[in-house]
N, C-alpha and C positions, 0 to 999 in steps of 0.2 A: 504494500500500500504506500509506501514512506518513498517507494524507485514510483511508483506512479506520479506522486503530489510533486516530484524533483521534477519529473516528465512535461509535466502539466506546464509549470513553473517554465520551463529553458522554455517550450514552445511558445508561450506568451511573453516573454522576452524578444523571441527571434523573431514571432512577428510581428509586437511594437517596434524592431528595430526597421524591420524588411518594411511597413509603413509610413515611417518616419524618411527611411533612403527615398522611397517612390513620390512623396508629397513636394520630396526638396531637389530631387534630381531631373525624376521623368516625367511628372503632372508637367513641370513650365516648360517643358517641349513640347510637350502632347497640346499643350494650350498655345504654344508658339504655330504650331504646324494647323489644330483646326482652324485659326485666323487667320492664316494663309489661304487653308483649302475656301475657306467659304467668300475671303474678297474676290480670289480669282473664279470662282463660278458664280458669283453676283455679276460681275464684269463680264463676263462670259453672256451672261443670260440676259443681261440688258443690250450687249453689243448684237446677239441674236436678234432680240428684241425689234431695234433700231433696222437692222437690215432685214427685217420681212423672213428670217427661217422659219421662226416659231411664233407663235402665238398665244398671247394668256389662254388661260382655261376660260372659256365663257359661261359654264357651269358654276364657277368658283364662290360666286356671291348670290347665288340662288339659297331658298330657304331650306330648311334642313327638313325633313322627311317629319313628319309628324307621327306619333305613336302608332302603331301596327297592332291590327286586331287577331287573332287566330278567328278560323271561322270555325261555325259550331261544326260537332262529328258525328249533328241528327243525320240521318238518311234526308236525301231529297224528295220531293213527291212530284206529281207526274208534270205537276206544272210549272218547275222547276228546271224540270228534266227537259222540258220542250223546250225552255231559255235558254237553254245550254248550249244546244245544239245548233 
């Protein structure tokens, strides 16, 4: 029990330390590079844009679907059935 609680103990060490390296070495890269990736394809997608490739969504600012019913799982009757068809 006493080698487990030692166990326990290194492994929350190594990984507050393995936390601490990543927050202070690799996050402000990782943070350097998505602010890269996302000016250059905002640039990208306005220069698109401008020269007629692509096209906003025209969908985009339509309203949102409003609640959805399940339909009932009665049998239909006959007149029903004629509508159907």
């Amino acid at each position: 029990m006493v080698e487990n609680n030692d166990y326990i103990k290194t492994l929350a060490e190594a990984l507050k330390a393995r936390a601490e390296w990543l927050e202070k070495t690799e996050l402000p890269k990782l943070k350097d590079e998505l602010r890269a990736y996302h000016t250059g394809f905002a640039s990208l997608y306005n220069l698109y844009l401008k020269k007629g490739l692509i096209h906003e969504d025209p969908y985009k600012h339509e309203a949102k679907i409003g609640e959805l019913e399940v339909p009932s799982s009665a049998t239909f009757s006959e007149a029903d059935k004629l509508d159907l068809a």
